[in-house]
GULO-927086 format. One line per 4 residues: number of its first residue (from 0); their letters; for each residue z, x, y of C-alpha. Coordinates in Angstrom, 2 decimals, always signed. Layout:
# residues N
NUM	a	Z/X/Y; ...
***
This chain:
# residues 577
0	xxxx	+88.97/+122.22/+127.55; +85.85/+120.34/+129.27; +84.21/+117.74/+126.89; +81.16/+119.27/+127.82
4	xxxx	+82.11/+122.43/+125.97; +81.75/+121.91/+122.40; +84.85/+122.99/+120.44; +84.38/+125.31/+117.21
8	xxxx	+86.65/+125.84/+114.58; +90.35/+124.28/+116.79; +93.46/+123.54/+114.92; +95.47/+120.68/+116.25
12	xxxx	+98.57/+120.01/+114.80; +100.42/+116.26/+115.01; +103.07/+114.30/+112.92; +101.30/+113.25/+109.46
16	xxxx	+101.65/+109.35/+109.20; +99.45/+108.07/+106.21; +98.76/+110.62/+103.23; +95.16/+111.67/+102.87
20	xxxx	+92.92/+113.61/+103.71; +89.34/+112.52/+105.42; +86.58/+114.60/+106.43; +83.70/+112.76/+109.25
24	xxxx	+82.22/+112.78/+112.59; +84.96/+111.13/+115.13; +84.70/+107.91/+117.13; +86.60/+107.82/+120.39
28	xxxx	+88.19/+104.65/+120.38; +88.32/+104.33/+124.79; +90.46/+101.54/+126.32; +89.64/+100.54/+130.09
32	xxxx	+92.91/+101.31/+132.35; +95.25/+98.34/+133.17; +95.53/+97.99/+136.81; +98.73/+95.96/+137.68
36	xxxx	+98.86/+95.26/+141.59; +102.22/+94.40/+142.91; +100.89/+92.19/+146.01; +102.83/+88.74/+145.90
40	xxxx	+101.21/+85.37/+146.05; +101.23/+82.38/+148.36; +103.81/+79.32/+147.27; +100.65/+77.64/+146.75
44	xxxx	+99.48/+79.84/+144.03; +102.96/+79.96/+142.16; +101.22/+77.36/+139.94; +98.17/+78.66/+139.30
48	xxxx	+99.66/+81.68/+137.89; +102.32/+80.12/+135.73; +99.54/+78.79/+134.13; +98.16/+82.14/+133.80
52	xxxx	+100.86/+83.39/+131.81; +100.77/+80.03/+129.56; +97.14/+80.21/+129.33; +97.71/+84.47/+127.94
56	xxxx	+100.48/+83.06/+125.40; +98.28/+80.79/+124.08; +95.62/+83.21/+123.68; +96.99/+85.59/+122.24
60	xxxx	+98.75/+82.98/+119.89; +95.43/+81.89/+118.66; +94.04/+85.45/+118.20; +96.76/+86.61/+116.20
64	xxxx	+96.47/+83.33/+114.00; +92.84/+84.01/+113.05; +93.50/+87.37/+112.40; +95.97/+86.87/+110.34
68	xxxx	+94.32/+83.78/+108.32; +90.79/+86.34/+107.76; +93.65/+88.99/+106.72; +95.19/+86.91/+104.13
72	xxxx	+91.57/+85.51/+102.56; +90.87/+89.22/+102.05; +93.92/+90.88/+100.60; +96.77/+90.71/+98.07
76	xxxx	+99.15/+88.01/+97.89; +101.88/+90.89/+98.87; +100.02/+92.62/+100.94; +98.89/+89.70/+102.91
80	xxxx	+102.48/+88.59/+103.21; +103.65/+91.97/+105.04; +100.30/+92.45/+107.11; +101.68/+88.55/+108.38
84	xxxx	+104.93/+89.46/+108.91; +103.85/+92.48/+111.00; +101.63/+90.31/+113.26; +103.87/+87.47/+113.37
88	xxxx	+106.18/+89.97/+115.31; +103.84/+89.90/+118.24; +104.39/+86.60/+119.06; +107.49/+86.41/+117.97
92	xxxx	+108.39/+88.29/+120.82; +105.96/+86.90/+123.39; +107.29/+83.18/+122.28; +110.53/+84.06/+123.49
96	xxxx	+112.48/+82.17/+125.62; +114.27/+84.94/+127.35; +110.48/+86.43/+127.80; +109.19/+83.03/+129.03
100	xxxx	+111.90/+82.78/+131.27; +111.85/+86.07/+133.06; +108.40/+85.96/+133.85; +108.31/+82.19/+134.83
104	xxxx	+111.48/+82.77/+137.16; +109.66/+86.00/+138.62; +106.46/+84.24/+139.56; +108.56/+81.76/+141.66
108	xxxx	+109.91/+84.56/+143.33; +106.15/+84.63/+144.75; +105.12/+87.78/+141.81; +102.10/+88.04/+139.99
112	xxxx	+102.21/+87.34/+136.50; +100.73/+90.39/+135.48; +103.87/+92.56/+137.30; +106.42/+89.93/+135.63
116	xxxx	+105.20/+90.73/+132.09; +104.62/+94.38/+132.53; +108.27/+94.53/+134.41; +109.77/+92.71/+131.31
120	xxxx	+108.21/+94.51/+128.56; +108.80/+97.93/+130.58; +112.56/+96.64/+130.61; +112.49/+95.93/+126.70
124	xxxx	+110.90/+99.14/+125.98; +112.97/+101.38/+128.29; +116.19/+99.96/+126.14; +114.63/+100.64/+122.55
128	xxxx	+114.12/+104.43/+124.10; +117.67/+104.75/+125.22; +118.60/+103.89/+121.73; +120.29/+106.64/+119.38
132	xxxx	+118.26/+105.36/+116.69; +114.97/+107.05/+115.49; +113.32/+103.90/+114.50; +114.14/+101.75/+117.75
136	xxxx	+112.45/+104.77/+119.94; +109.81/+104.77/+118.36; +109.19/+100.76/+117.97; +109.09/+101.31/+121.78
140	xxxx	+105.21/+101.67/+121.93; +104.96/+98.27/+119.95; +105.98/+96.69/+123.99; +103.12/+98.10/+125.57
144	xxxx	+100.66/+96.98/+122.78; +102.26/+93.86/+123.59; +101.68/+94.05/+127.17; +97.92/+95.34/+127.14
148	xxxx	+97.21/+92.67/+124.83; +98.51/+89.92/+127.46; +97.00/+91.74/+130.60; +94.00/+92.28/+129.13
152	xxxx	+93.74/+88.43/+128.48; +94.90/+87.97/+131.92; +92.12/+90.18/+133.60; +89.55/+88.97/+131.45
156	xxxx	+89.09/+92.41/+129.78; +87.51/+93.20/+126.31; +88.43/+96.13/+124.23; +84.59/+97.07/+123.48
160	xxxx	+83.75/+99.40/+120.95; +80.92/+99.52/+118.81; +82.02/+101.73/+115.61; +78.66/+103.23/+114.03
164	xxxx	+77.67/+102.02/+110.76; +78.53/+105.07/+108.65; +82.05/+106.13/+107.85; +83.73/+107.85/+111.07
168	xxxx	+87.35/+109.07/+111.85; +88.66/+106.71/+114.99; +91.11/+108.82/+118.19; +92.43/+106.99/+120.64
172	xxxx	+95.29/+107.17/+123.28; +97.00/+104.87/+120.52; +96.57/+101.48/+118.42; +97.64/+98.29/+118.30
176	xxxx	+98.91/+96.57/+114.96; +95.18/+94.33/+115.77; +93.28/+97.45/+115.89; +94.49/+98.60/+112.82
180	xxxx	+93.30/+95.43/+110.63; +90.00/+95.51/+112.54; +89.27/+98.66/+111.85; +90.48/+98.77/+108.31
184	xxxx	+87.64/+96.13/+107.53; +84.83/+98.81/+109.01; +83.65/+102.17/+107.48; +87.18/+104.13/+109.33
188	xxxx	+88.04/+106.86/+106.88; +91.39/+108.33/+109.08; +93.17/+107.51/+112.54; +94.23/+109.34/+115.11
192	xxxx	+96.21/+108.70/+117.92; +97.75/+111.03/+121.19; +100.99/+108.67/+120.72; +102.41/+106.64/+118.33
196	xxxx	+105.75/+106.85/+115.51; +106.37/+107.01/+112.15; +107.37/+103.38/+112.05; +105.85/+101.86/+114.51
200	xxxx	+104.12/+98.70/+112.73; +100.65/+100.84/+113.85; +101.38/+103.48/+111.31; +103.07/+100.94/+108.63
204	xxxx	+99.65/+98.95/+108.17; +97.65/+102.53/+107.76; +99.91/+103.24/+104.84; +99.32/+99.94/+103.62
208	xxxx	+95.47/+100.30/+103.65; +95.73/+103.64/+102.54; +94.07/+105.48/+105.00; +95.09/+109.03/+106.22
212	xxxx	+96.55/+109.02/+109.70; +97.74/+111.72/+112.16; +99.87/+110.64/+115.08; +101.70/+112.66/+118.57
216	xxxx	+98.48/+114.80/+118.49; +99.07/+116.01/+122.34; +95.90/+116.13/+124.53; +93.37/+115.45/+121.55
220	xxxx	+91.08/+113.33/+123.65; +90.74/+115.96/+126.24; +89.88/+118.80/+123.47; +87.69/+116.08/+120.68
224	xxxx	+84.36/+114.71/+121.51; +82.60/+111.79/+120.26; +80.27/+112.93/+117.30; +82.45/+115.89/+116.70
228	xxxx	+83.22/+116.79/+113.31; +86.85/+116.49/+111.85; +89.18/+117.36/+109.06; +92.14/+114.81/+108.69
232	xxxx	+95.13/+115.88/+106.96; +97.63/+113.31/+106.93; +99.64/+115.12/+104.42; +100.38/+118.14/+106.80
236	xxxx	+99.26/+116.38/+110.37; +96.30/+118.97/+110.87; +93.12/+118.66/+112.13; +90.32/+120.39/+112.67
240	xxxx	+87.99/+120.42/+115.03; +83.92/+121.37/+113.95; +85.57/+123.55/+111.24; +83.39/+126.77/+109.67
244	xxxx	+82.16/+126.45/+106.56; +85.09/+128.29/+104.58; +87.42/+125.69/+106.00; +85.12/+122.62/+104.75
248	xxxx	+84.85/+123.87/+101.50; +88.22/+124.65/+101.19; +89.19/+120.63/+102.19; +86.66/+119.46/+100.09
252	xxxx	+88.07/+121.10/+97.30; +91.35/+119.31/+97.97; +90.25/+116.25/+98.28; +88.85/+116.48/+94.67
256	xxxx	+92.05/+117.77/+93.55; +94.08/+115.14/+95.06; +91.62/+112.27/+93.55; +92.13/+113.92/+89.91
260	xxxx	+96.26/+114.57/+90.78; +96.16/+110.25/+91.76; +94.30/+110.07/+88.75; +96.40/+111.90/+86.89
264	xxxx	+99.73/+109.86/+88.16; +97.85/+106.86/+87.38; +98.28/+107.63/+83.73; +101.85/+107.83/+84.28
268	xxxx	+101.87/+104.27/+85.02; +102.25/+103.32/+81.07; +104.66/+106.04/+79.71; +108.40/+106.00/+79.95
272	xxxx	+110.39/+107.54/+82.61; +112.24/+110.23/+81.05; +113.06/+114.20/+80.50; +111.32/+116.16/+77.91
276	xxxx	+114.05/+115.52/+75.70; +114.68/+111.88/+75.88; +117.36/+110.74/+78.94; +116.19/+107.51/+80.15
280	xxxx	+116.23/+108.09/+83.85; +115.77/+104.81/+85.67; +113.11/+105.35/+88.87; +113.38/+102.58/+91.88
284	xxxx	+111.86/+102.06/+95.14; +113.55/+102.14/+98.49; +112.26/+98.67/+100.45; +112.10/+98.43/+104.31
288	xxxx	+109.33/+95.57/+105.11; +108.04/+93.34/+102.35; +104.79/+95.36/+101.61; +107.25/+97.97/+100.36
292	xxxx	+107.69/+95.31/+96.99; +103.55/+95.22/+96.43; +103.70/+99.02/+96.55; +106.58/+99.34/+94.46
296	xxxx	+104.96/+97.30/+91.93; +101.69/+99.14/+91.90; +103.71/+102.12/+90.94; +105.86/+100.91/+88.20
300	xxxx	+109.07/+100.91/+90.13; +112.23/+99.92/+87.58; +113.45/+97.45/+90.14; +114.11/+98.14/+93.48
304	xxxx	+117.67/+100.44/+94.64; +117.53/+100.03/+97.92; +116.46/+97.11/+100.38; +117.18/+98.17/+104.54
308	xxxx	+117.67/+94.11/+105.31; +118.59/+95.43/+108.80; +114.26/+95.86/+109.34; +114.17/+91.64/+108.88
312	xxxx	+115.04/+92.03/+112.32; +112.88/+94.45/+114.01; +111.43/+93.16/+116.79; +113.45/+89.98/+116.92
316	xxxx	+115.44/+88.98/+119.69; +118.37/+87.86/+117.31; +119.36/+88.05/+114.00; +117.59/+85.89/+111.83
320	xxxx	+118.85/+82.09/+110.49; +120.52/+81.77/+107.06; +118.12/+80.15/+106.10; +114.95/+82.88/+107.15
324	xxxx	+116.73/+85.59/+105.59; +117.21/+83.49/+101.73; +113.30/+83.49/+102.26; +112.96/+87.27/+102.36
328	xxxx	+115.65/+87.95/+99.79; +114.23/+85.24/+97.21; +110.94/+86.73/+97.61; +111.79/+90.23/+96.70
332	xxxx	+114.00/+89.31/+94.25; +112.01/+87.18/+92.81; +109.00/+89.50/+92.71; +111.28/+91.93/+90.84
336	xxxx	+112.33/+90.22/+88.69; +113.69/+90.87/+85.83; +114.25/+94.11/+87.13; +117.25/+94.16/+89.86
340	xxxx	+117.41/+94.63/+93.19; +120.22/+95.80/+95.57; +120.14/+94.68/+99.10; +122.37/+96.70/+101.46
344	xxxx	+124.19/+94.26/+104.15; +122.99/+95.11/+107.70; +123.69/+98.91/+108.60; +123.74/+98.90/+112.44
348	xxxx	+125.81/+99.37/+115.00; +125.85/+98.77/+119.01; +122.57/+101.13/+119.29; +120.52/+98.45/+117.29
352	xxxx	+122.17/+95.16/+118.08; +124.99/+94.89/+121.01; +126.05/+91.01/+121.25; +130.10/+90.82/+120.93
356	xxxx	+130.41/+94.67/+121.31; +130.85/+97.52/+123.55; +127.18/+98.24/+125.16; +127.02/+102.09/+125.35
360	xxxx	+129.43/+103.69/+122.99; +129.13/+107.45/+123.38; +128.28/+108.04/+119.63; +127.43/+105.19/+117.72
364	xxxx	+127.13/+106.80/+114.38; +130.62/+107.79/+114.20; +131.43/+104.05/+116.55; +130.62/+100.55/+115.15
368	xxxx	+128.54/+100.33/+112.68; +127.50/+99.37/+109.38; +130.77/+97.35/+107.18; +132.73/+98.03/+110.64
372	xxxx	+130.66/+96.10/+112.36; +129.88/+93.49/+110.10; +133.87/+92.98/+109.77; +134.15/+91.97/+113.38
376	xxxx	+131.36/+89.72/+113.51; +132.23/+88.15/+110.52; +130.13/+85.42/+111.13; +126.97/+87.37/+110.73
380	xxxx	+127.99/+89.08/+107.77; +129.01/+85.67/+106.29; +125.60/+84.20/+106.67; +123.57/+87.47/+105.48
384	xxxx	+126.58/+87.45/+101.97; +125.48/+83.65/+101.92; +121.68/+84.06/+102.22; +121.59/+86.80/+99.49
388	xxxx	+123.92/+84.70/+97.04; +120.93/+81.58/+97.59; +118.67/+84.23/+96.33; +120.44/+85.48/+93.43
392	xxxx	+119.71/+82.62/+91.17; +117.86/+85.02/+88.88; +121.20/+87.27/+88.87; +118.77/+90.34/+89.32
396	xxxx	+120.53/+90.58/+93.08; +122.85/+93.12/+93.77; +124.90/+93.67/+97.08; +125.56/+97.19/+98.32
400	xxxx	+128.00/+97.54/+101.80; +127.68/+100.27/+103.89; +129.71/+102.91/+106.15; +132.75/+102.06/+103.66
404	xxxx	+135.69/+104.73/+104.94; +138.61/+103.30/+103.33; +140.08/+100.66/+100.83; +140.65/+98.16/+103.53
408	xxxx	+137.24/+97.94/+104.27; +136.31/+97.20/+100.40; +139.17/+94.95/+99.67; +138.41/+92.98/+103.48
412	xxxx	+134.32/+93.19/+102.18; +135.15/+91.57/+99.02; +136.99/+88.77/+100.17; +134.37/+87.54/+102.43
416	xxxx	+131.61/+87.40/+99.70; +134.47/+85.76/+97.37; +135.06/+83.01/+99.79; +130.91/+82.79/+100.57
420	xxxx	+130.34/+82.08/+96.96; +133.37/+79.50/+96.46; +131.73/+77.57/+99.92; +128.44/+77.66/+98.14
424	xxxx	+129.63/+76.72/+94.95; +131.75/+74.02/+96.53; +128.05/+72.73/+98.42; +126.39/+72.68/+94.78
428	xxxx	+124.19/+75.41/+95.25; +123.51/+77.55/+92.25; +124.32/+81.44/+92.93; +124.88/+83.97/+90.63
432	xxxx	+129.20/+84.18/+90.52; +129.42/+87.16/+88.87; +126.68/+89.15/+91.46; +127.58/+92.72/+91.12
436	xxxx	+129.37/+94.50/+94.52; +128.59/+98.74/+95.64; +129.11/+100.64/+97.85; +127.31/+103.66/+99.29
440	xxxx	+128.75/+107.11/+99.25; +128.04/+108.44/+102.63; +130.87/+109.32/+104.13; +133.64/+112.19/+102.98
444	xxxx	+136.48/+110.11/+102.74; +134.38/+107.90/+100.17; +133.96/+110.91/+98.07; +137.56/+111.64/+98.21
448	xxxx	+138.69/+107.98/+97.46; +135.80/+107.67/+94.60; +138.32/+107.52/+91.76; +140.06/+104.73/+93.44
452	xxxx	+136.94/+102.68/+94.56; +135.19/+102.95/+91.07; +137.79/+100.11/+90.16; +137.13/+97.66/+92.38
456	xxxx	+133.32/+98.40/+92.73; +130.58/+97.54/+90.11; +128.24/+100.88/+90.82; +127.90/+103.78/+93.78
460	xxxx	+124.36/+104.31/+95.46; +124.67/+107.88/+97.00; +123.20/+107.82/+100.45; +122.25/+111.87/+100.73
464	xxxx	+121.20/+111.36/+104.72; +124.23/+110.39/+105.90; +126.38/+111.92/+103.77; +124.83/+115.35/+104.35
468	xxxx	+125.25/+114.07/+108.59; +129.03/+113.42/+108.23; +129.73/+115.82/+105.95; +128.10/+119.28/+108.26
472	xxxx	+128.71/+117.54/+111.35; +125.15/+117.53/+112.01; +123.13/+115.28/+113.82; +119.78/+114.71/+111.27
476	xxxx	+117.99/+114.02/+114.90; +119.24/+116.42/+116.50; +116.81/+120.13/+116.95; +119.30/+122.12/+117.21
480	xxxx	+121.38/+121.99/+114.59; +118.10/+121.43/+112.23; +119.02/+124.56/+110.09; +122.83/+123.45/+109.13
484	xxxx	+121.76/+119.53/+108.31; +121.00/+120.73/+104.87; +121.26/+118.38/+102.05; +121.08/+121.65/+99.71
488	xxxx	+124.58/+122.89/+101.33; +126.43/+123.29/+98.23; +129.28/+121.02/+99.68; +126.91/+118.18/+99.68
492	xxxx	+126.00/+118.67/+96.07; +129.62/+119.11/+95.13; +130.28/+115.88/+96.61; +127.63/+114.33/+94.44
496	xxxx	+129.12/+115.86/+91.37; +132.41/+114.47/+92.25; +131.23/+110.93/+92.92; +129.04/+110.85/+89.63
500	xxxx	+132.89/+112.14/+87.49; +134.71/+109.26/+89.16; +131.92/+106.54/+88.69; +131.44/+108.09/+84.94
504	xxxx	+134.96/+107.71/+84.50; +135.40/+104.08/+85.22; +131.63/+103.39/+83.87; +130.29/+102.25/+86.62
508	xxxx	+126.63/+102.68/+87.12; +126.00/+105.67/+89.79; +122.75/+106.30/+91.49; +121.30/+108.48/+95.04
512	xxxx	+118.88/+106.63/+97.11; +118.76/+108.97/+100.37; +116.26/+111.88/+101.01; +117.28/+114.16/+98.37
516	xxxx	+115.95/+111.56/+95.38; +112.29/+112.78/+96.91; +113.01/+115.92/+97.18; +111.13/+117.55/+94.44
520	xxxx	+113.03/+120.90/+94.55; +116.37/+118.00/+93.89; +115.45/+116.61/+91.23; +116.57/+119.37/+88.15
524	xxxx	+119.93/+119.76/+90.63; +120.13/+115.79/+90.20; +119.59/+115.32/+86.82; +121.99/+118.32/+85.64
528	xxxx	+124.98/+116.62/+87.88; +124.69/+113.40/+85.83; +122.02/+111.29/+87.96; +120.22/+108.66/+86.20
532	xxxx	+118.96/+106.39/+88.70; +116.96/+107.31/+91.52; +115.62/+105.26/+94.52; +112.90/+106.46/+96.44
536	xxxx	+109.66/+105.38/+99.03; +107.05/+103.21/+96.93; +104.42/+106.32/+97.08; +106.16/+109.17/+95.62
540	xxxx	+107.76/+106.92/+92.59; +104.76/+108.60/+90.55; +105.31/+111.76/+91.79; +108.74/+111.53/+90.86
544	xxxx	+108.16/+110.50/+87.43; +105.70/+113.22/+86.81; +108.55/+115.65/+87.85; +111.33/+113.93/+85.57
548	xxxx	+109.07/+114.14/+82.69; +108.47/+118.14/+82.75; +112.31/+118.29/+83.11; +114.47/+119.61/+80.56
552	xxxx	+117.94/+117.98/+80.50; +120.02/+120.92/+79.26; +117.70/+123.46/+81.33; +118.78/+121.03/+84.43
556	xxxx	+122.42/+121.12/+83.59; +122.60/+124.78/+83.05; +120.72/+124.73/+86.85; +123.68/+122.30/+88.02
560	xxxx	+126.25/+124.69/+86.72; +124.40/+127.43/+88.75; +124.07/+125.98/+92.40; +128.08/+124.34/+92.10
564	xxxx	+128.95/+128.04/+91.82; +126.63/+129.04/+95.13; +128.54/+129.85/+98.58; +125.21/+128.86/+100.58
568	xxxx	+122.49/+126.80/+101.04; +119.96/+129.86/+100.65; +121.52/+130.63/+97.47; +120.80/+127.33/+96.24
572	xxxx	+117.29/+127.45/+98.14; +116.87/+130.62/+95.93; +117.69/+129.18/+92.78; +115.52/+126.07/+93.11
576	x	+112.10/+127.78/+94.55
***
């Protein structure tokens, strides 16, 4: 579609990123193209452009700093800390000595610095998209924000833009983690962007301001024109393009509904998590980055169930110090406290982090991964066990291992974090001896063995996304084979019921903290199997609770009696609708 057609009443559809819902004439954010020649230089300029290169470091150091100082003046103490750690990333991986050295050893070979940085960062980013692993892929994009940052400095080129004074809805191709705090201080009511993913830092900082995003909305700059008016849904990922007047009034009506439904969650806030007749359920938040904690907080999280400390590394060239990683537990547990928190040891494999191990296994989710790995690179797992034992001073710190198959694996786990504390101990540094050990349920054989684990563990955190993978034989990622990954297959929720009997039996505490705890059509089926404790994404804690409340604990056990006698998924489907 020309530009210079105007476009009436269009539905786009992309991948919602950041709930909301916005309604405003758009700006089109445009970005000059990067033009990278691949001529080489003259020995005599070798020099000249390795101080190019230094001179783009440095400048993009300095930017980043202010940024990130004017950031901090203007927000939360937590949210200041994860919009930080976010833009610290950056340089993190332009400070680099691998980085530096590439690109320094390139220009010597007579190349431009320009090609070296753009041939490095294409390298980095070509091995995140070969990864098996959703989030890697799509961290990919976070390299060429990277390297339009530095060749823009290098060319001498400005990202101009001019936003209007009145509130507008921002396209462009995509957006830098820079972009997105600039903009966030202007009058930008929703983003859009052609490319982008889920968890690319991009679309982390628009949940963190709140504002509605749509991302992977194909060929929207050749269909939207500036001035155009939109409808942003970044609960479903539509937009609309000059919409009638039915459609307007239609979103407008939402949007009042949804500031009335907020309010109405916001009164949640002071009353009790629990059914309509009296079970104390206990509601926690799922933490990836540390603005996940300020969020959690805001909504009245009972502690925190579930902390991904493999993310401390994202977009790190190794795995954190000892010392770096007590910093990021303390702080979360600390900020917790007295409410506990359970930090799951590093759950990769050879897709996320290859040093010591076969490069390209053919499947790493059923390879080396999670305790497996960890186990043969001991020394790793002994300085994460020893960095969340500095932390758990407080004794509100809980450690959960991962991928556990078989007893070996527990007894081999337990060992470790035994000799960790006695080395501590033996140092003088004050730990908590007694720190409470889990494991997650996610495989079959851990459902099988859950009688015999419940001895030797202290609680089981029920990890419904790979459990409901391993269990169907059904790659979540994988299109295909979308309609049997079903966490509602009644062997998944039979292997729920089993694990809660054998952790009730030894009275140990049992929680789920994968997909299904969101799942609002789950959450009778959980509570009727015996599920108390739930872990779940900081924004739908409220949304949770307002379900738990209108529950009725008999009602939900009568339902759980129902759907353990179904032979399908639709049955269950049928029952729950």
């Amino acid at each position: 579609m020309a530009l210079s057609q105007k476009a009436f009443n269009i539905k786009l559809n992309g991948i919602p990123s950041s709930n909301g819902i916005a309604i405003g004439k758009v700006y089109i954010l445009k970005k000059a193209d990067l033009i990278i020649s691949s001529r080489k230089i003259k020995q005599e300029e070798i020099e000249k452009e390795t101080e190019k290169y230094y001179n783009a470091i440095n400048k993009l150091t300095s930017d980043t700093n202010r940024l990130i100082s004017a950031q901090q003046k203007s927000t939360q103490k937590g949210d200041g800390e994860a919009i930080k750690s976010i833009l610290e990333s950056e340089l993190i991986l332009v400070q680099d000595e691998y980085f530096k050295n590439f690109v320094c050893d390139s220009i010597k070979k007579c190349q431009t610095a320009e090609f070296a940085i753009v041939k490095y960062l294409d390298l980095q980013k070509h091995f995140f998209l070969k990864s098996k692993d959703e989030i890697l892929r799509e961290r990919a994009i976070d390299f060429d924000h990277i390297k339009t940052h530095l060749i823009s400095i290098i060319q001498k080129q400005r990202i101009a833009y001019k936003l209007p004074k009145e509130e507008c809805i921002v396209l462009s191709k995509s957006l830098t983690p820079n972009e997105v705090v600039q903009l966030s201080k202007n009058q930008v009511i929703a983003l859009m962007t052609e490319i982008g993913g889920l968890t690319s830092h991009s679309s982390i900082l628009a949940r963190s301001f709140d504002i509605p995003q749509v991302i992977g909305l194909k060929n929207a700059l050749q269909q939207i024109a500036n001035d155009d008016l939109l409808i942003v849904d970044g609960f479903s990922g539509e937009v609309y393009i000059n919409p009638d007047k039915k459609i307007l009034a239609k979103y407008r009506k939402i949007i009042l509904e949804v500031k009335e439904h907020k309010k109405k969650l916001g009164e949640l806030l002071t009353l009790p998590c629990e059914t309509k007749d009296g079970t104390k359920i206990k509601l926690k938040a799922n933490i990836d980055i540390l603005e996940d904690i300020n969020r959690a907080e805001i909504n009245g999280a009972a502690g925190v169930g579930l902390v991904r400390s493999e993310n401390i590394m994202m977009n790190k060239p190794s795995i954190p110090r000892e010392e770096e990683q007590t910093g990021w537990y303390k702080e979360i547990a600390d900020r917790a406290y007295p409410e506990d928190v359970t930090i799951r040891v590093f759950d990769f494999g050879s897709d996320k982090y290859s040093v010591g191990l076969p490069k390209n296994e053919t499947n790493p989710a059923l390879g080396m991964r999670g305790i497996r790995f960890l186990l043969k690179r001991k020394r790793i797992f002994k300085s994460q066990v020893k960095a969340i034992l500095r932390a758990s001073r407080h004794k509100n710190v809980r450690i959960m291992l991962p991928m556990i198959a078989n007893f070996e694996e527990l007894a081999k786990s337990k060992m470790l974090i035994d000799e960790c504390k006695a080395e501590l101990v033996a140092a003088g540094v004050s730990i908590d001896k007694n720190i409470k050990v889990g494991i997650m349920i996610e495989t079959p054989a851990s459902v099988i063995m859950a009688e015999e684990f419940a001895r030797f563990c202290d609680f089981f955190s029920i990890g419904t996304n790979d459990l409901t993978q391993y269990s169907l034989a059904a790659d979540r990622t994988n299109e295909f084979v979308v309609d049997i990954y079903d966490p509602f297959n009644p062997a998944i929720l039979k292997m729920i019921d089993m694990t809660v009997r054998a952790a009730k039996k030894h009275n140990i505490e049992v929680g789920v903290c994968g997909e299904l705890a969101g799942h609002s059509s789950a959450i009778g089926i959980l509570l009727g199997l015996g599920i108390t404790e739930f872990s779940v994404s900081p924004g739908a804690i409220l949304e949770i609770k307002r379900i738990i409340r209108e529950k009725n604990t008999k009602k939900c056990k009568t339902l759980a009696t129902k759907v353990l006698k179904c032979k399908s998924s639709n049955e269950v489907h049928s029952l729950v609708k």
